[in-house]
N, C-alpha and C positions, 0 to 999 in steps of 0.2 A: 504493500500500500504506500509505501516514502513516496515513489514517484510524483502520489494525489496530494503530497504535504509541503507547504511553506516552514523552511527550516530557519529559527532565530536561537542563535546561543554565540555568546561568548567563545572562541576558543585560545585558550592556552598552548601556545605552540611551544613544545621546549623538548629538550633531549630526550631520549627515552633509550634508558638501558635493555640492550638485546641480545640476547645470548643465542648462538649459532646451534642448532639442535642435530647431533646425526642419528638417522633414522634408524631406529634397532630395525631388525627382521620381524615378519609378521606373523601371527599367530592365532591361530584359531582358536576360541574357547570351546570345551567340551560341554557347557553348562547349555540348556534350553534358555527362550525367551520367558521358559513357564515356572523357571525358578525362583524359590519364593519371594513374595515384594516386588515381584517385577510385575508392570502392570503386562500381558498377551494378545493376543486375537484367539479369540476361541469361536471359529468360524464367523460368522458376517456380526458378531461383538467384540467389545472387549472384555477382559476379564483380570483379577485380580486373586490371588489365593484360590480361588474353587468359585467366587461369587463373580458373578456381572459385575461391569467396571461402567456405567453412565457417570459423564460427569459436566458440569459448568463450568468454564472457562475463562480464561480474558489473555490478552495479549500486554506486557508491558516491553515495548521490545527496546524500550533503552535504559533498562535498569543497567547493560553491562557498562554505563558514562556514567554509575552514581559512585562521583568522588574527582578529586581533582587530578587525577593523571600526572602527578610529578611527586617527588621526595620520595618519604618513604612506604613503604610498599602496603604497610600493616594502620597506619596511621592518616597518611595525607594521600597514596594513589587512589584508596577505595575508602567509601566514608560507611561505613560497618553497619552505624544507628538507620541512616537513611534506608538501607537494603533490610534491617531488621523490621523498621517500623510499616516499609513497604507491605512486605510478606504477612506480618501481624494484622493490617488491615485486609489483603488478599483474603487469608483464611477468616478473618471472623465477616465475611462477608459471602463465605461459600466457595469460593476458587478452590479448584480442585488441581486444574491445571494449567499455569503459564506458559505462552510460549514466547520467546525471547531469541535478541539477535546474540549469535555466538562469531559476530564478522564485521569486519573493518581496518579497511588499510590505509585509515588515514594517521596522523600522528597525534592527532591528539583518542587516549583509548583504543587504540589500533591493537588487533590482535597478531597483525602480519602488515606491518607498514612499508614494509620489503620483502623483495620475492626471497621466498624462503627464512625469512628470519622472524621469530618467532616471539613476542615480549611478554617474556615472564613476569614481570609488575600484572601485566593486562590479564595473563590468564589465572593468575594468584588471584584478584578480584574475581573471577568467574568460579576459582573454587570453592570462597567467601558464599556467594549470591547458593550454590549449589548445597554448602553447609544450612543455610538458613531455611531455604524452600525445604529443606528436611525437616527441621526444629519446629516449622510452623506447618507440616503436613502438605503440602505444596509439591505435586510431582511439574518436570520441566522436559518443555521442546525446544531444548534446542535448534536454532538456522544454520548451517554450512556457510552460506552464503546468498546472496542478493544478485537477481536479476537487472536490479535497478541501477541508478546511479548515487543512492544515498550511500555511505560509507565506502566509495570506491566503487562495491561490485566486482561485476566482471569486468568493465570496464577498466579496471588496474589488472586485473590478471590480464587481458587481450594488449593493454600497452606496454607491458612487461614480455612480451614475448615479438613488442614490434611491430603490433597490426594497430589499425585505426578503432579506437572502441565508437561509443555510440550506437544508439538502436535498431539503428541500420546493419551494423555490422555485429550485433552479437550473438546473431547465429553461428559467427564462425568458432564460439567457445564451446559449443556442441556437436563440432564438426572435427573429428582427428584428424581427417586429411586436412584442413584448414589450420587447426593449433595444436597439435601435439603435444607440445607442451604446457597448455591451458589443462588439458587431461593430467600428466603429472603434475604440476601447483597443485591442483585439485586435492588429487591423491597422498599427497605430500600433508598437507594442512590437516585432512581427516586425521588422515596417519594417527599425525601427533596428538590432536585433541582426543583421541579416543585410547589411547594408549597414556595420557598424559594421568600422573597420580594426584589426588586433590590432596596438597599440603598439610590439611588440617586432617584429613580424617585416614589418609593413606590409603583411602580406596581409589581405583583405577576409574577412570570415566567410565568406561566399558563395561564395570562392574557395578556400577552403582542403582542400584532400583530407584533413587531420586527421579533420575531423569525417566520420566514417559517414551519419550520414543527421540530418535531425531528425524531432522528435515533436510533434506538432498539443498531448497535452495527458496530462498522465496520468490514463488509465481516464475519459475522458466518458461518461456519461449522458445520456440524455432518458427520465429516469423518471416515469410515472406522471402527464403530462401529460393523454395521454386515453388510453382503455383501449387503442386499438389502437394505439396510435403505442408502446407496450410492445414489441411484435413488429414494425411495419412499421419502425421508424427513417426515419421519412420526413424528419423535422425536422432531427434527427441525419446525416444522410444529407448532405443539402442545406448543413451548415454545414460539415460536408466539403470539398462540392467548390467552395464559394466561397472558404473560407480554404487550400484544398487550391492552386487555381488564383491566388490571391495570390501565396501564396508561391512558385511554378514562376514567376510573369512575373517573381519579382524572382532567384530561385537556379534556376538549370535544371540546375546540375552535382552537388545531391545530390538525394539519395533522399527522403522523406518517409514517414513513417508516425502509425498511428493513438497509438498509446499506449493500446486498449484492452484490457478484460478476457478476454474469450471466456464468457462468463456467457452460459447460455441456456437453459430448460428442456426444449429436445429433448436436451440433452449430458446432463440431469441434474447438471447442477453450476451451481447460480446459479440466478437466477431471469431476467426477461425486463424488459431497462430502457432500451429504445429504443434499444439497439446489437447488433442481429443482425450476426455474426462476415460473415457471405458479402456480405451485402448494403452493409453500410459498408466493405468492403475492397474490394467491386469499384469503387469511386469510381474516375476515372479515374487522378487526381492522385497515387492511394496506392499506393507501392512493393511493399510488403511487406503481411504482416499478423503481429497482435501476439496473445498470449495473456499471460494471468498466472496461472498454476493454484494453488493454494493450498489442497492436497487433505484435509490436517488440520484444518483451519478445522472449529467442528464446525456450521455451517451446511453446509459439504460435506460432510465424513464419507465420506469415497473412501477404498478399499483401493487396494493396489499397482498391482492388475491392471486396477481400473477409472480407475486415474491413467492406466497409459499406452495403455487404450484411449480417453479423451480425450483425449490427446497426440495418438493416432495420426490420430485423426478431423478434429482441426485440421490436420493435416499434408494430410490425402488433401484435404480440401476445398478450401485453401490452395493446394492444385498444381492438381488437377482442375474444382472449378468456379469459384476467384477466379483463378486463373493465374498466382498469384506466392510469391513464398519466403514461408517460415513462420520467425519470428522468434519466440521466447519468451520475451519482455523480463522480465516477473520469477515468481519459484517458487522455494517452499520449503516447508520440513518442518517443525513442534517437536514431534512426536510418535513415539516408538522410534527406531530406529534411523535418525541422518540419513544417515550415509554411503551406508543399505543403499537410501533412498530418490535418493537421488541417483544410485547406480546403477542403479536404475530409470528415472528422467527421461533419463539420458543415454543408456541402451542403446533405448531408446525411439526417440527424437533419432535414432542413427544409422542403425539399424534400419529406419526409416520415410524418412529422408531428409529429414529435418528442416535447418534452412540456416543456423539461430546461438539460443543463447540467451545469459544473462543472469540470474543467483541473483542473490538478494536476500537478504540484500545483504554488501561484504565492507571493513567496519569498520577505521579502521587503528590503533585503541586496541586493546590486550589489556590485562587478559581488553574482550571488548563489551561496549560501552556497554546495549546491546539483548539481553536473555538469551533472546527467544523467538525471531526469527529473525537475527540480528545473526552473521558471517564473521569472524573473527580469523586472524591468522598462526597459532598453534596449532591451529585447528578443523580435529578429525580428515577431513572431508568433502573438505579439498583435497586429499587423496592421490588421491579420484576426480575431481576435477575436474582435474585435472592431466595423469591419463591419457587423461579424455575430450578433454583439449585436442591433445594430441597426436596421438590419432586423428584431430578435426576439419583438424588442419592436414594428413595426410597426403591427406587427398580433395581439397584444392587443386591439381591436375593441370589440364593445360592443357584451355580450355573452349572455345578455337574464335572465330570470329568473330559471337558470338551476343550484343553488345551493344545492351543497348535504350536510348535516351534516355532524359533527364526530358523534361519537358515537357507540355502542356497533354494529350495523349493519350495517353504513356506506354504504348500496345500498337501498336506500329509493325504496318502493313499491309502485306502481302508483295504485292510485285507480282512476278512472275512475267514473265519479258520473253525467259526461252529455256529449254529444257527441258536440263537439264545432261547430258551426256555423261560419267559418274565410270567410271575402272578401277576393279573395289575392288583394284586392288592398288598402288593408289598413295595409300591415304588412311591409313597407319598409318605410326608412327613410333614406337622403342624412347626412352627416357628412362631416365639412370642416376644415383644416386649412391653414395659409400660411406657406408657402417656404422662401421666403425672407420680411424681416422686413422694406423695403424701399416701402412705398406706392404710391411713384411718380418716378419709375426707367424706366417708361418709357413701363414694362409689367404691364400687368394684369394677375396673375398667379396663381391661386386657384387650392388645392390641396384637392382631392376630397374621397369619397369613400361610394356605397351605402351598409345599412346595412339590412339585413331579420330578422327581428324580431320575427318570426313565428318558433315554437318549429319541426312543421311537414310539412312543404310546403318547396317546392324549389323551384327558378325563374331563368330561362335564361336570363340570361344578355339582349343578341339579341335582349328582349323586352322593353328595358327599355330607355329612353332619358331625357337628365338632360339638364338643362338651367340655367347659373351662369347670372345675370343680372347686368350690370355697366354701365357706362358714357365713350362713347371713347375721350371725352374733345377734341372732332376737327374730321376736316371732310374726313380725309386720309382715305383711303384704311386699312382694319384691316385683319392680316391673324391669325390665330391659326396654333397650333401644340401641340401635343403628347410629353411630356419630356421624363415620366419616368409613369411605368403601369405596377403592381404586374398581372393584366391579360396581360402582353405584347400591346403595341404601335400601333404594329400590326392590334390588334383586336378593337382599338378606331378612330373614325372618329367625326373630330371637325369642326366645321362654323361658324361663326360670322356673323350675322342676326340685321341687322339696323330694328328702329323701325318706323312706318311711324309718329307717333307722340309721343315724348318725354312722360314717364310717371314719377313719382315719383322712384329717383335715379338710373333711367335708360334710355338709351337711345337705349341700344343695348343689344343683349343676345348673350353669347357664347353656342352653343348648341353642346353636345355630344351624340352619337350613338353608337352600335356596332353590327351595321347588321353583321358581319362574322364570332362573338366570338361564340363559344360553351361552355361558362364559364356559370357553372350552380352554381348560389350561395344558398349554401345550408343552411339549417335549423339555425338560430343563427351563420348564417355566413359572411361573407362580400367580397368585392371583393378587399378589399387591397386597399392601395394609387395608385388614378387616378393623375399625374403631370400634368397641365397643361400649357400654354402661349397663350395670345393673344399681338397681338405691331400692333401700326399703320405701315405703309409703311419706314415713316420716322425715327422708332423710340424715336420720340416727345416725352413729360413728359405724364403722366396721374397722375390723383389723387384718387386713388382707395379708400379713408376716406369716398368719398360721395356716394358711389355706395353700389346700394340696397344688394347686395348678400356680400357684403366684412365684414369680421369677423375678427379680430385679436388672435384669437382663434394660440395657439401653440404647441398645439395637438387636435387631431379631436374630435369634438362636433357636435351635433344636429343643424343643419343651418334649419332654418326654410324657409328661404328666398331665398333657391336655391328650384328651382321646379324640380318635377320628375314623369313623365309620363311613363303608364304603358299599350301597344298598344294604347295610343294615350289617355290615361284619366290620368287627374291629381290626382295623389296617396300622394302624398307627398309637403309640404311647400306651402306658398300663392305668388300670381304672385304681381308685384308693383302696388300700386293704381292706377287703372283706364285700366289695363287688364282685358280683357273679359275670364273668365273662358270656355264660348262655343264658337264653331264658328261661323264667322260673316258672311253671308250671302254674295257668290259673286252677281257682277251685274248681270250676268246671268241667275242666280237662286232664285225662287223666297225662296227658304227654304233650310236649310241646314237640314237632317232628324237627330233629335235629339233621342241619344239609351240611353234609359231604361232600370235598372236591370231588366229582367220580370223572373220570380222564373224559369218557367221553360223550359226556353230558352235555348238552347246548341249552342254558340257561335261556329262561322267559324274560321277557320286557315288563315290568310291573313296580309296584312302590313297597318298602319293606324299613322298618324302623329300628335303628341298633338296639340289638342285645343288649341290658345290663342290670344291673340290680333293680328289686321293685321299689316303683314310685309312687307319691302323691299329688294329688294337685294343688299347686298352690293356695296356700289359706285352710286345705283340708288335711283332721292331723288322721281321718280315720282308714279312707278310699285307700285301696291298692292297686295299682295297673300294672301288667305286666304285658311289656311290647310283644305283640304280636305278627311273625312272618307273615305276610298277606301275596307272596311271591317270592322266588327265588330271585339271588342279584341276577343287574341287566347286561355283567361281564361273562365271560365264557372260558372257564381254566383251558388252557394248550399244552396238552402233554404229543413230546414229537419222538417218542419211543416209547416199548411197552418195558416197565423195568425188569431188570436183569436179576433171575432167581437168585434169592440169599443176598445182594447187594442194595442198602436201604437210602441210595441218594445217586447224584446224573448231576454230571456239572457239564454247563457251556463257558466256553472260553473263547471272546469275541475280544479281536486287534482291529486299533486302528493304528499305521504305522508310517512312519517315515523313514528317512534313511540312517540317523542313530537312533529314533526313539520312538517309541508307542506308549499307547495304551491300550489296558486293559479291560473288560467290564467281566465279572466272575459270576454266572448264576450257578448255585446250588439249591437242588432238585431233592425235599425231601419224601421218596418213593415209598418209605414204609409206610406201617398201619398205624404207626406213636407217635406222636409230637417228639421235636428232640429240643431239649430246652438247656440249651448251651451249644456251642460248636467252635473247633477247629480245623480249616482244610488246609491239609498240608501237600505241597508239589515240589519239583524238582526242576530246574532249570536244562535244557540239554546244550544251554550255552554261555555266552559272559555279561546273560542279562543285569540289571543293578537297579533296586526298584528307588526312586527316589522322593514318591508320595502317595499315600494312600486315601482314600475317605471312603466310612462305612465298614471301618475294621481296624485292626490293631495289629497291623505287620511285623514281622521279623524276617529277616534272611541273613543266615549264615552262607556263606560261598554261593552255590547253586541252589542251598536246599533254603522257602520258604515256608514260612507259617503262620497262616492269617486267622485271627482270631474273633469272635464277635463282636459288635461296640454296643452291647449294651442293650440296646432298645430293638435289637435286628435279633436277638438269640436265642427265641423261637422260633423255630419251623412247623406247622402244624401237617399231621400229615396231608400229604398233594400238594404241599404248599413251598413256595423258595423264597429265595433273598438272595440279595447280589452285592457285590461291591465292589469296588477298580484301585486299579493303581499305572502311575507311571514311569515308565522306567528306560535307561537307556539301553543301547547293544552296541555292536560291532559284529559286521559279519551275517551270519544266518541268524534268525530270528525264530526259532520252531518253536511251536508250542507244548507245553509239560506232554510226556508220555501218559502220566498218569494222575490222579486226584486222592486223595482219605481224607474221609474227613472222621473226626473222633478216633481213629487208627481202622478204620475201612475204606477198602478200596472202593471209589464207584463209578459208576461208569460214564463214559463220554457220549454229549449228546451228538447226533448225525449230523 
């Protein structure tokens, strides 16, 4: 964006200590992009630890000029407070992540003010900036470099080797027959910055999960070269995946992207400048893909509607034909109202599924320096961006085991080595936390959300019913209600269910439903923050400390102790001591008919109410009901073998893999007539596999030989019933899968 900016500052011109750097040899890391803290692409998202990575943004790209560029290096080059107090406003304002210029070869802050030389004052400062965006939770994008003419550019690398820069000619810095040596400067500068150690913390750039990803260059071109290389980006294309694959043999653990515009005349916004959006994002090497929309610009001239139907166009193309997350590195407004445009962009963003942007830009002078598009503390615009942040952070629920490498190919190839054998009713799990920090205000308020843990199943909501279990501390009258529901409020129906006799830290369950939702939660998906309340009549105190299901949890985790029923069978978490997991027998009936997986049963479509201990109705201390099956569930067990005499379990074992690394997904099949209430399946590597993260079990591996244990809340199997869990791991070489499985020290058998 500089090129759109009127530049006024002061500059200090004065010596600048340089020190000559000779390039070590280059080295690949063995580590994935999926290593912990590092944020990944986990297919067309991002991800973080095992959870979705959504996040809000902003650009401050000249924090590396905060400080006076002369003396001494700790004291007068870089001013510390200014970058601390920066960052401390970033984060308590929701910036999740900054992107920032890492380039400039002018003398004053210059990173490379001569060809090849390198100033250590300058990049000491960018250690500094890279220490704080830590302290303050702030991941960083770094720029390579500038298309533009602000800080040089290419235009000092194209005069450095002797050619005429200018617009005109700086296609020829993406042209090897043209600058040869534009390609090594290049290569040379990555080199160093990526291999350089940060002073203060001794980690390697390369190494560091601070930084988010980096950026090849901002907004490249190959304009107007020859007429078609306009639309083909061939040239463009090709300087991609040479400097794209550079940089992966030296950094395998972040991400990479373009830093381009999204300018193209099929969008109508831009014109056509040898960087087609589809075609330079699908490079192997590139993470992400980048837009900058700038819809006031009066070469654009976009109203609202036609902003965020290019928004959304990038988005659908970005998942559907390049297969990876849509980033919106920089957008802004100077025309009417910005706030009301900025709730456009971001409702946009969420709407669509959009996976992070990045305003331009957010200033840390008041008033801005920049009156046209320039961020201050005061600029009305953050009240929306504030909210959009908090929305973005609410869709980070857990994402599964769907991490992709870096690496030279970047779209891992699934191999397929067993056909998986999944219950669906062992691949969901409730997640809780609270709302307000006062455990005795009088509510009970659990803030809810179920997750699908399953790579290829999807589940109707409609089917599913949760139960928070507490103490209403007295005998009032208890109503619920619906707060707040990323599925709408609408679609949830809540009750308060007294229990006919007190169990262990519960007395009462609040039970929620959604007979009317069509919200289908998809593969590694979730259905968002459920708000809840329950209050007695009177609004009397309660003490939710002693109540079974209450967590102090301040972001959502794994509650084992809220239940969750799936047509009427309990799939998820254990009920309070002394709930009957079956139904209890009314008076009238001598038996309640108790359903069995049976393999090859094909279940009816009908409504059916979880099993659990007898109830009363609210207000009544004498009534007992006891839920009644009214049909079979609307799922259908898939058994895809008959079990093998005398052997009481069948494991699948599905890779998805690349060229060091895969993953896992483990289902075990238990074929006997007994529930087994514990497990261990233990296997054998037949090569130098090396598992390096688990979820949904408690790994060990000695040499070859592993052993994965249950986590708890998974360590039932009832019989016809499985559970699954993954891990990931590296290789070298051949990749075959275990010859054999035991689980509890039985062999059993492999699914087809």
């Amino acid at each position: 964006m500089l090129r759109r900016m009127v530049w006024v500052r002061v500059v200090l011109v004065l010596a600048v200590l340089a020190t000559a750097v000779v390039l070590g040899g280059l080295r690949a890391s063995a580590q994935t992009a999926s290593a912990p803290g590092f944020v990944y692409r986990c297919g067309i998202h991002f991800c973080l630890d095992g959870s979705y990575y959504y996040f809000a943004g902003a650009n401050t790209y000249d924090m590396f000029t905060y400080g006076g560029s002369y003396g001494d290096t700790e004291t007068q080059w870089m001013d510390k407070a200014r970058i601390n107090a920066h960052f401390a406003r970033l984060q308590a304002d929701g910036v999740k992540v900054l992107r920032l210029w890492m380039f400039s070869h002018e003398e004053w802050h210059g990173f490379e003010s001569a060809k090849g030389v390198y100033s250590e004052p300058q990049f000491a400062l960018f250690d500094y900036i890279i220490e704080s965006a830590r302290a303050h939770e702030v991941k960083l994008i770094p720029v390579f470099e500038n298309y533009w003419e602000a800080y040089g550019g290419i235009d000092t690398r194209l005069e450095w080797e002797g050619i005429t820069s200018g617009e005109l000619n700086r296609w020829k810095f993406f042209n090897k027959a043209q600058c040869p040596g534009c390609f090594t400067q290049y290569k040379n500068y990555v080199s160093y910055a990526l291999n350089r150690v940060n002073h203060y913390s001794g980690i390697a750039y390369k190494d560091d999960p601070t930084i988010f990803a980096w950026e090849l260059m901002n907004e490249p071109r190959y304009r107007n070269a020859t007429p078609d290389e306009n639309t083909t980006g061939t040239t463009l294309r090709a300087w991609v995946d040479e400097m794209g694959a550079y940089i992966k043999s030296i950094d395998s653990k972040h991400m990479l992207g373009t830093g381009m515009e999204g300018q193209e005349t099929r969008y109508g916004y831009g014109g056509d400048s040898g960087n087609p959006f589809v075609f330079i994002h699908q490079s192997p090497y590139i993470d992400f893909t980048s837009s900058h929309p700038y819809p006031t610009e009066p070469w654009a001239n976009l109203t609202i509607a036609q902003t965020r139907a290019l928004v959304r166009t990038w988005i659908t193309e970005s998942h559907t034909l390049v297969g990876k997350p849509f980033f919106m590195g920089e957008f802004n407004s100077h025309t009417g109202v910005r706030a009301d445009w900025w709730a456009a962009f971001y409702d946009e963003i969420e709407q669509s599924g959009g996976d992070g942007s990045a305003f331009w830009w957010y200033d840390d002078r008041t008033p801005t320096s920049d009156g046209k598009f320039g961020v201050d503390a005061s600029s009305p615009e953050l009240a929306v961006f504030r909210q959009h942040a908090q929305r973005m952070q609410a869709k980070n629920v857990y994402a599964g085991p769907t991490a992709t490498p870096g690496g030279p190919t970047n779209t891992p190839t699934a191999t397929r080595t067993a056909t998986p054998t999944v219950n669906p009713a062992s691949i969901l799990r409730v997640q809780h936390k609270r709302y307000n920090t006062d455990p005795a205000d009088g509510v009970v308020g659990p803030d809810l959300q179920v997750v699908n843990t399953n790579l290829n199943l999807t589940v109707p909501l409609s089917e599913l019913t949760i139960r928070y279990w507490f103490t209403a501390d007295g005998p009032q009258e208890l109503s619920s209600s619906c707060l707040w529901s990323q599925v709408g409020c609408g679609a949830v129906s809540s009750k308060v269910v007294r229990l006919a006799s007190p169990v262990g830290g519960a007395d009462s369950y609040l039970e929620v439903t959604f007979p009317t939702s069509s919200f289908i939660i998809q593969p590694y998906g979730a259905t968002g923050e459920i708000q809840l309340s329950a209050h007695k009549s009177d609004w009397s105190a309660t003490n939710e400390l002693d109540d079974y299901s209450y967590t102090t949890n301040d972001s959502f985790a794994d509650a084992s102790h809220i239940t969750l029923y799936r047509a009427g069978q309990l799939v998820w978490g254990s009920e309070p001591t002394g709930a009957a997991l079956t139904s209890t027998p009314t008076p009238t009936r001598t038996a309640t008919p108790t359903r069995t997986a049976t393999p090859s049963a094909t279940a009816t479509t009908g409504t059916a109410t979880p099993t659990s201990i007898a109830t009363a109705t609210v207000g009544t201390a004498t009534a007992t009901a006891t839920p009644t099956r009214t049909a079979t569930p609307t799922w259908t067990p898939t058994v895809t073998a008959t079990p093998v005499a005398g052997v009481a379990c069948q494991v699948s074992y599905v890779v998805n893999q690349w060229t060091t690394g895969f993953t896992a997904t483990v289902s075990v099949k238990n074929t006997g007539t007994s529930a087994i209430g514990g497990w261990t399946l233990a296997w054998t590597f037949g090569g130098n596999q090396k598992i390096t993260n688990a979820w949904s079990t408690t790994l060990t591996q000695t040499g070859a030989s592993v052993s994965a244990k249950d986590a708890g809340y998974n360590a039932s199997i009832p019989a016809g019933g499985s559970t699954s869990f993954g891990f990931q791991a590296s290789y070298s070489g051949t990749n075959s899968a275990p010859a054999g499985f035991t689980l509890n020290g039985t062999a059993c058998a492999l699914a087809p």
